[in-house]
C-alpha angles and dihedrals in degrees: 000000000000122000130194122196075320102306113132122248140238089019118156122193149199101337121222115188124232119198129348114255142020117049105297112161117234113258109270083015078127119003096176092072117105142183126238118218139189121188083347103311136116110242099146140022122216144168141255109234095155126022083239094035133066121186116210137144118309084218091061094065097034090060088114132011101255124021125188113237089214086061095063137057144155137246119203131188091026127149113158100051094205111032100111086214116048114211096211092051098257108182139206121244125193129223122255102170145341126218110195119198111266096226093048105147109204087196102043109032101231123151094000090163123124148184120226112196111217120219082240147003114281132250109261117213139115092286091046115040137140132259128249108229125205134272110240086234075074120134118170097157102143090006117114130247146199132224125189128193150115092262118151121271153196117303115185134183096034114172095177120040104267121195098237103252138214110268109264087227138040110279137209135184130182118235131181115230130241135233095236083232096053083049099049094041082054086059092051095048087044090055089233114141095234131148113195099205128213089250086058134063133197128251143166139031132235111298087024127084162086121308151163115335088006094098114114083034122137123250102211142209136175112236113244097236108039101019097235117135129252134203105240102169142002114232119248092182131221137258095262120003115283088323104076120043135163133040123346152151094039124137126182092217108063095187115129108176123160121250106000146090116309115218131246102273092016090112105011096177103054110101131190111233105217135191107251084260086064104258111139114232105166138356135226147187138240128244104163135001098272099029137071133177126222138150125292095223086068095072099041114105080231096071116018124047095172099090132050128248151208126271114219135071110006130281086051121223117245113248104240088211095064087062148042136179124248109214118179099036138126095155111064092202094056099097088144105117113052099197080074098058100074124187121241111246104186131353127209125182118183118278092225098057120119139167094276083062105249113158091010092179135108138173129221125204113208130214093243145040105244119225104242127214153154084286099043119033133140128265114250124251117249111260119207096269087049101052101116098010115215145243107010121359125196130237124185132174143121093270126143106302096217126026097255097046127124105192125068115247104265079211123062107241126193140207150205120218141168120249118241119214107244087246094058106034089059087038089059092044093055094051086048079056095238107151089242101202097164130125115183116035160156124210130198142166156130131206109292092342109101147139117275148173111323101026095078106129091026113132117254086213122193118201113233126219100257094060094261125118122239124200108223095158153020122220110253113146153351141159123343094208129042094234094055111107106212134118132255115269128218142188101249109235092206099072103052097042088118089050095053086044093060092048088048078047094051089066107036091048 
């Protein structure tokens, strides 16, 4: 048990209920749980484990290279994240300094486990109190646990796209926990290359999970013999929220040069969507082994002649048949190996889509689970501090090579391009007198280097500290004319990860 100047650990005390519904947690249900802020906003969760000490991931405070301590701070004994005032006095606490575990693996994941020392000691009381961590006799295989956080979650009936919030309360969700080899043994049949190491452990079950904001938080669990909770674990998080688990976004080629010809392996995830006869229209990326995402435009009969439809009520439906997807593949032309032309099993564009390219995003369900590799691996899924990624971001697809071309690259290019803030990018297009019309975006651009013809539904990655790719954007638009000086424009992913998780739902349920 953990002591602090003698006060007991991992008590909770009178519970006051918040709001009906969901899984909110009771106000002081567990009052070592923080909040993490930078420049003011929440990013990470963490625990008291020392009036002067808070343990969160090691991957919460390595996301650059330098942070500024002055930047940070930590709010204990908060409940509602975004009430300016708590009702339950919740109070601010600067950084003084972070020790980050010596062994911490970026790639891997081990020992992502932090300290955060606060500027002074906090204020002990029944809003603010310190965690119980575990003994190391400890088993909890096939027990349940509980995590709390502010992590994002669902959002339904949305009839605008919504970027998915932090929950407005403190959170918990029961999980039951994993033997690491049953785990283990769940990433391989998955076909994700994933290693749970002896410093991890396993937790959650579909619909149930981690997810955005909820990194640094405690997994939980109540002592046998006085029934307090102990922090078991720190959550690490996975790649989509409980949908998408396992390995992704690694490459075994790290080059990332502006304006030439990407390598075999380089994106591994990126796929070329044909007409049945072979002739590329759009391309798409990977997030699991059956499903890939692309833009919805491509499938419009506006804007893409190269496949049949439907007949039947308008728009018209594509016919699957008239088309398949290419994975693998950097060389058009290399149609040699037919395990790598897979069939389209189902198609789903976003019911909010429309001409002005709102919601340009679609997911396509393929006839057949991929087996995934070093060589061929999905993208990962944007997380909430990588939602917009920062500094160059990196576009690749078959598109036309030069402005005034007429033909698709045969070899997939890739560039390197500077990210707009949304304020200036619609401010330069409507200089440019476009009848800019979009709501949710991404912009990007450098220079003469931009998206064209034939990469719609391609991935804008960011590479994230820690050597993995991160989708924040697909490919939907840019300039109508090769003198306009405007930047490429892309449907934001992060704000329709709740949306790709129902259609993923749809299946598994």
């Amino acid at each position: 048990m953990f002591l602090v100047a003698g006060i007991p650990c991992g008590k909770q005390f009178d519970r006051v209920p918040k709001i009906v519904g969901g899984i909110p947690t009771f106000q002081n249900e567990f009052p070592w749980v923080v909040s993490l802020k930078r420049h003011g906003k929440h990013f990470c969760s963490g625990v008291i484990v020392h009036s002067r000490f808070v343990l969160t991931a090691a991957q919460c405070v390595t996301f650059k290279k330098t942070i500024k301590l002055s930047t940070l701070s930590v709010t204990a004994g908060e409940y509602f994240l975004h009430l300016p005032e708590e009702p339950n006095d919740a109070i601010n606490y600067g950084v003084e300094s972070i020790l980050v575990h010596p062994n911490y693996d970026k790639a891997t994941h081990e020992f992502d486990i932090a300290m955060v020392r606060l500027k002074k000691n906090a204020f002990i009381s029944p809003s603010i109190w310190p965690a119980c961590l575990t003994s190391y006799r400890s088993r909890y295989e096939g027990k349940t646990g509980v995590v709390a956080g502010w992590g994002v979650t669902d959002i339904k009936n949305n009839t605008k796209p919504s970027v998915p919030k932090l929950s407005e309360v403190l959170r918990k969700v029961s999980v039951p926990i994993w033997r690491n080899k049953e785990c283990q043994d769940a990433f391989n049949k998955a076909k994700f290359n994933f290693t749970v190491h002896e410093s991890q452990m396993c937790a959650g079950s579909f619909g149930k999970d981690t997810c955005d904001g909820d990194s640094g938080s405690p997994l939980m669990s109540k002592m046998s013999y006085d029934k307090k909770m102990e922090v078991i674990g720190i959550t690490i998080g996975g790649r989509g929220c409980g949908v998408l688990p396992g390995k992704c976004g690694t490459t075994r080629y790290g080059r990332v040069l502006g304006g030439e010809q990407s390598s075999f392996g380089e994106f591994p995830w990126i796929t070329s969507i044909q007409s049945k006869g072979g002739q590329h229209f759009c391309a798409g990326f990977l997030i699991a082994s059956r499903y890939v995402i692309s833009a919805a435009h491509c499938f419009s009969e506006k804007y893409n002649l190269n496949v049949k439809y439907l007949e039947g009520e308008k728009p018209r439906s594509v016919n699957l048949d008239s088309m398949v997807v290419a994975v693998n593949r950097v060389h058009l032309s290399n149609n040699s190996d037919p395990s790598k032309i897979i069939s389209v099993n189902k198609l789903t564009l976003h019911p909010n889509y429309d001409d002005d390219l709102n919601n340009d995003i679609a997911i396509l369900e393929l006839t057949k689970d991929i087996e995934l590799t070093d060589e061929l691996n999905p993208i990962c899924l944007p997380q909430m501090h990588e939602a917009e990624g920062s500094g160059d971001v990196t576009v690749a697809g078959w598109g036309y090579r030069h402005c005034d071309s007429f033909t698709t690259s045969n070899d997939l290019y890739k560039i390197t391009v500077k990210l707009w803030t949304a304020d200036e990018c619609k401010q330069v297009y409507v200089d440019e007198k476009y009848d800019f019309k979009r709501t949710d975006y991404v912009c990007a651009g450098s220079d003469e280097k931009d998206i064209s013809k034939g990469d719609s539904g391609g991935p804008l990655m960011y590479k994230t500290p820690d050597g993995r790719w991160t989708v924040i954007g697909i490919v939907s638009s840019g300039k109508f004319m090769c003198s306009d000086k405007v930047p490429g424009v892309y449907t934001k992913v992060f704000s329709y990860l709740t949306w790709i998780q129902d259609q993923i739902n749809v299946k598994k349920s």
